[in-house]
C-alpha positions as CSV (number, residue, x, y, z in Angstrom):
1,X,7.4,4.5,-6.6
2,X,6.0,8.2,-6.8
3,X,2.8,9.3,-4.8
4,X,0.1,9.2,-7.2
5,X,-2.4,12.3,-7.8
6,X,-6.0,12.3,-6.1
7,X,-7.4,13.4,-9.3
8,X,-6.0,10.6,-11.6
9,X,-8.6,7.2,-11.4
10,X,-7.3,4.0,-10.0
11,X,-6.1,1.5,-12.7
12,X,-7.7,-2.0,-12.4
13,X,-5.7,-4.4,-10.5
14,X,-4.6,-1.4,-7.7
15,X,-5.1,-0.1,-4.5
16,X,-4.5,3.3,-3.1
17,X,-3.3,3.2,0.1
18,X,-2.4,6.7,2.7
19,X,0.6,6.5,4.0
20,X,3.1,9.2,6.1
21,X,3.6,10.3,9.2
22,X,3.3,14.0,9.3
23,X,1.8,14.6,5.7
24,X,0.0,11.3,4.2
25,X,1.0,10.9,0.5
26,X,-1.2,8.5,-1.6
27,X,0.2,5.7,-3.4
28,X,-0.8,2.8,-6.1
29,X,0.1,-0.8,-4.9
30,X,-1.0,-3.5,-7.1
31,X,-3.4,-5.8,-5.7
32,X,-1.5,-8.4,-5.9
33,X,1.4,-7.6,-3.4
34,X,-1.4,-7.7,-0.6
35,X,-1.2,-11.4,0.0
36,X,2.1,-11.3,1.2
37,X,2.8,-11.9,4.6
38,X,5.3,-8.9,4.9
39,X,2.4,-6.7,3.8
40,X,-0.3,-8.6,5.6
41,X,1.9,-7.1,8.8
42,X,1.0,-3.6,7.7
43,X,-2.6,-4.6,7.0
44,X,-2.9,-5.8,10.6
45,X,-1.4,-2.9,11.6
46,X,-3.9,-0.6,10.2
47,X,-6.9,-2.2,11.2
48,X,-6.2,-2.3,14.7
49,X,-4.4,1.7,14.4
50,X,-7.8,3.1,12.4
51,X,-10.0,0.2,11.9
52,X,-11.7,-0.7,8.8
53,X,-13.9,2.8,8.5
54,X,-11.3,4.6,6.6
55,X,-12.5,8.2,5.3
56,X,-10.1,9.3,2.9
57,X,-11.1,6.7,0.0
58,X,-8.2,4.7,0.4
59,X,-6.7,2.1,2.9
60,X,-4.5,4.0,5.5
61,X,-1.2,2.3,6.5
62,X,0.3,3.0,9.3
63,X,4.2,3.7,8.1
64,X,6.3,6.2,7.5
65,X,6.6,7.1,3.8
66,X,10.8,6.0,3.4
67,X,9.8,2.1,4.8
68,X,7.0,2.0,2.7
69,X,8.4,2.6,-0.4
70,X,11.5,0.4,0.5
71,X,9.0,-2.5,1.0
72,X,6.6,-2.0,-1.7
73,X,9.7,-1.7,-4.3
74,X,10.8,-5.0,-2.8
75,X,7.8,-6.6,-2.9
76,X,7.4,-5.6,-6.3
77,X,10.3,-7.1,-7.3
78,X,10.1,-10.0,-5.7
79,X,6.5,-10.8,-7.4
80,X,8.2,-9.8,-10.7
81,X,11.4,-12.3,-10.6
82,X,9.1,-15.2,-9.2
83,X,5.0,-14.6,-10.7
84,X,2.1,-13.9,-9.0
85,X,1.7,-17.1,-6.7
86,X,-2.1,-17.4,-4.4
């Protein structure tokens, strides 16, 4: 997963999210990894950290850069091996 360039549009079926301690990098998640329940943490997370008025275009999660990519990639893969399930 690579940070993904302000300039470029959002593809359909994606989400940029901020994310970063220090320096906040954005990234592309698929819509689809937001239902699950290890994500939903991060989505609780945010909301109560910056609330839902979120300035920068994009969702804001509150994580440093390293465990965010190490859960997205898993998340990823996980949705990949088993489908999309709602």
């Amino acid at each position: 997963m690579e940070p993904w360039n302000q300039t470029q549009r959002i593809p359909k079926g994606h989400v940029a999210v901020y994310v970063g301690e220090e320096e906040r990098k954005r990234y592309l998640l698929p819509i689809s990894l937001l239902n699950h329940p290890c994500f939903q943490d991060l989505l609780d997370r945010a909301e109560e950290e910056y609330g839902f008025n979120q300035p920068k275009g994009g969702l804001t999660i509150p994580c440093n850069e390293e465990a965010f990519i190490d859960l997205a990639c898993r998340l990823q893969s996980f949705v990949k091996g088993h489908g999309s399930r709602r």
